[in-house]
DRENPA-3360 file (N, C-alpha, C; in nm, 2 decimals, always signed):
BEGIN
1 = XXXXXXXX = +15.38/+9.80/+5.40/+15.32/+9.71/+5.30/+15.22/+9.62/+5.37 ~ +15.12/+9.55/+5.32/+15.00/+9.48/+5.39/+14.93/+9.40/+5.32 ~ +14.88/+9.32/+5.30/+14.79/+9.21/+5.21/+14.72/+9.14/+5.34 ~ +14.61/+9.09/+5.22/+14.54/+8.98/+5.37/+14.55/+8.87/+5.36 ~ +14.54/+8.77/+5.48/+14.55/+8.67/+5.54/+14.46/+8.57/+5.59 ~ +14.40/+8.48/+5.55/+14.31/+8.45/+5.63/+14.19/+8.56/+5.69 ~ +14.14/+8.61/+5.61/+14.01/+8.70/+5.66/+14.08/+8.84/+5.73 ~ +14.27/+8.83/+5.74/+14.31/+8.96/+5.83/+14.37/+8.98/+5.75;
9 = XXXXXXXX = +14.37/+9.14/+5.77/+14.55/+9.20/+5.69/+14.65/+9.17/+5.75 ~ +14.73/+9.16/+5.71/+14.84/+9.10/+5.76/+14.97/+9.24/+5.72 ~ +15.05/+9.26/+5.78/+15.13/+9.41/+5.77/+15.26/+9.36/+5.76 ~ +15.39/+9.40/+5.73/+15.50/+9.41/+5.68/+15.59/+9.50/+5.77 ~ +15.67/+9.52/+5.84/+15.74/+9.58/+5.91/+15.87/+9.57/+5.81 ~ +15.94/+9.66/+5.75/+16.08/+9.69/+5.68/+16.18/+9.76/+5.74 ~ +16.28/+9.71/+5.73/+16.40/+9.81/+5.74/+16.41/+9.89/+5.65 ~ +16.49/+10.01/+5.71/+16.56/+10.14/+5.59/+16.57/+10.10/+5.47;
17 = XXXXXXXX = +16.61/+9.98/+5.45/+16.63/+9.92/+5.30/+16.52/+9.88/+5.23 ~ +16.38/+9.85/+5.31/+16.28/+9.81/+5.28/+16.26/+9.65/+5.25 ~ +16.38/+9.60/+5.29/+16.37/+9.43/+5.33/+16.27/+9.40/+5.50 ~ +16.17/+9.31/+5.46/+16.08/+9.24/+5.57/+16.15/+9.22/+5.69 ~ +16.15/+9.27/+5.81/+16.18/+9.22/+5.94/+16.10/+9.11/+5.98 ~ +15.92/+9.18/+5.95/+15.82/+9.10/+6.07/+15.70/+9.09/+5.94 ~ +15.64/+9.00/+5.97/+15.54/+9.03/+5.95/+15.41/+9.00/+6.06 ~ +15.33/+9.08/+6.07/+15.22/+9.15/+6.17/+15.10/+9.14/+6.17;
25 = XXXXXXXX = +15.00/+9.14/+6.23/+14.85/+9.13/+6.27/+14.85/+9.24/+6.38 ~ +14.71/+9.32/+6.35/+14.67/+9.40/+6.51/+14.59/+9.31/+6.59 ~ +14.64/+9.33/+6.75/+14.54/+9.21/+6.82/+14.40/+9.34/+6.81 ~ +14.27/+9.29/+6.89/+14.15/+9.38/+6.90/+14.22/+9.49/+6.98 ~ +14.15/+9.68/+6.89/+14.16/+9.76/+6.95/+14.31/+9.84/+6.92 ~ +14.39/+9.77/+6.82/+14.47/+9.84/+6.75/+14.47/+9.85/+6.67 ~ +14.53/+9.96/+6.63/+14.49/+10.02/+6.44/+14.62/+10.07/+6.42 ~ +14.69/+9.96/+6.36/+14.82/+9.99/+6.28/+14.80/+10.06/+6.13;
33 = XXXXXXXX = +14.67/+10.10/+6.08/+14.67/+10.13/+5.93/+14.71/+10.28/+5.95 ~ +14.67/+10.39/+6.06/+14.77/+10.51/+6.00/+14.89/+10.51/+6.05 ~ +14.98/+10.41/+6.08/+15.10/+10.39/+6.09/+15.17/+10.34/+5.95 ~ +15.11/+10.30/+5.85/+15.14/+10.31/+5.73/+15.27/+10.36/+5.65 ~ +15.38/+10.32/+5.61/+15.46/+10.43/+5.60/+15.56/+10.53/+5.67 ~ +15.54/+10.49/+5.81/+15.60/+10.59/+5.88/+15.65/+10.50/+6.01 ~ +15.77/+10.51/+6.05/+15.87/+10.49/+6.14/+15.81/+10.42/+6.36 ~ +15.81/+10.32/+6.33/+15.71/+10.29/+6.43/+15.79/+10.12/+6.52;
41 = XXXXXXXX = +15.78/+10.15/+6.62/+15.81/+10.06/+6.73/+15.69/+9.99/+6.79 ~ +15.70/+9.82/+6.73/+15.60/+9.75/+6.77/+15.63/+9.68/+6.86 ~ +15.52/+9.62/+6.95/+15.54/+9.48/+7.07/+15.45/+9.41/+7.09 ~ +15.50/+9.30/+7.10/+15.38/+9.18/+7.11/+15.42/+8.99/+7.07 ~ +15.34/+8.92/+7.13/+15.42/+8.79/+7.12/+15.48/+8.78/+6.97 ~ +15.60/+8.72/+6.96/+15.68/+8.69/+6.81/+15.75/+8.53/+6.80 ~ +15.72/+8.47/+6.66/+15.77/+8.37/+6.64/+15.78/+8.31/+6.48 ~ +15.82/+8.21/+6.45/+15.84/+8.20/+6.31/+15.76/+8.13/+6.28;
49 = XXXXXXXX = +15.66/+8.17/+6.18/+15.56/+8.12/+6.13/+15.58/+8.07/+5.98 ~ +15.60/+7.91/+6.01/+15.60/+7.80/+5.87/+15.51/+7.87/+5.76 ~ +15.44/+7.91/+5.75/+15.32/+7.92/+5.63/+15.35/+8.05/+5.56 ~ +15.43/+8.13/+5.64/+15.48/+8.22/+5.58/+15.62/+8.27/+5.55 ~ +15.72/+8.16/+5.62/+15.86/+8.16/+5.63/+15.92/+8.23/+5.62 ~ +15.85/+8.32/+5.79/+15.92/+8.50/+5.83/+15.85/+8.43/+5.96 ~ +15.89/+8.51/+6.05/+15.90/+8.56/+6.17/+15.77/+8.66/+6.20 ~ +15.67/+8.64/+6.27/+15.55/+8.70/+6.27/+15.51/+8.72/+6.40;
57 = XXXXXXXX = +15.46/+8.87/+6.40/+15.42/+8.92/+6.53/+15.26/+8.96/+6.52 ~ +15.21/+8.92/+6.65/+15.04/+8.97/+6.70/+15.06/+9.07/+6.76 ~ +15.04/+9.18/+6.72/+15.07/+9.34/+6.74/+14.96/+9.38/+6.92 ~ +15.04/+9.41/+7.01/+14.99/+9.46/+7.14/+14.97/+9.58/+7.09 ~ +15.10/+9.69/+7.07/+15.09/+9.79/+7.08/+15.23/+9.81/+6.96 ~ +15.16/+9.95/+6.93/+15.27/+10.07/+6.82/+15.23/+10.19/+6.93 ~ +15.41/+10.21/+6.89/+15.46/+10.36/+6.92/+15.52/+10.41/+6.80 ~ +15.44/+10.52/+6.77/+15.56/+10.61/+6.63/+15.70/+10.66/+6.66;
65 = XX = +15.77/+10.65/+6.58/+15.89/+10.69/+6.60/+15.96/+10.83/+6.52 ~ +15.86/+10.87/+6.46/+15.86/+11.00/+6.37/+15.77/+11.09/+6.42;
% end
């Protein structure tokens, strides 16, 4: 899932159930959009962000998991 943010898309990380874990940004030079949909292991600094009252990560890197 994805909407935008401040001038960025901003991405959604779900569990199986499709309840929000993370919500995400790609730093420059990643491209989370064909990860879309499909089973994926992210890393990168995380913390909880007031303005959106979730837990939000600046995407280093994705590894697919499918």
């Amino acid at each position: 899932n994805r909407t935008l943010v401040a001038n960025q898309r901003l991405y959604v990380l779900e569990n199986a159930d499709g309840l929000p874990i993370v919500y995400c940004t790609p730093q420059p030079h990643v491209d989370l959009e064909p990860y879309v949909g499909h089973h994926v292991d992210l890393s990168g600094p995380a913390y909880y962000q007031g303005t959106l009252r979730a837990n939000y990560m600046s995407v280093l890197r994705v590894v697919p998991l499918d």
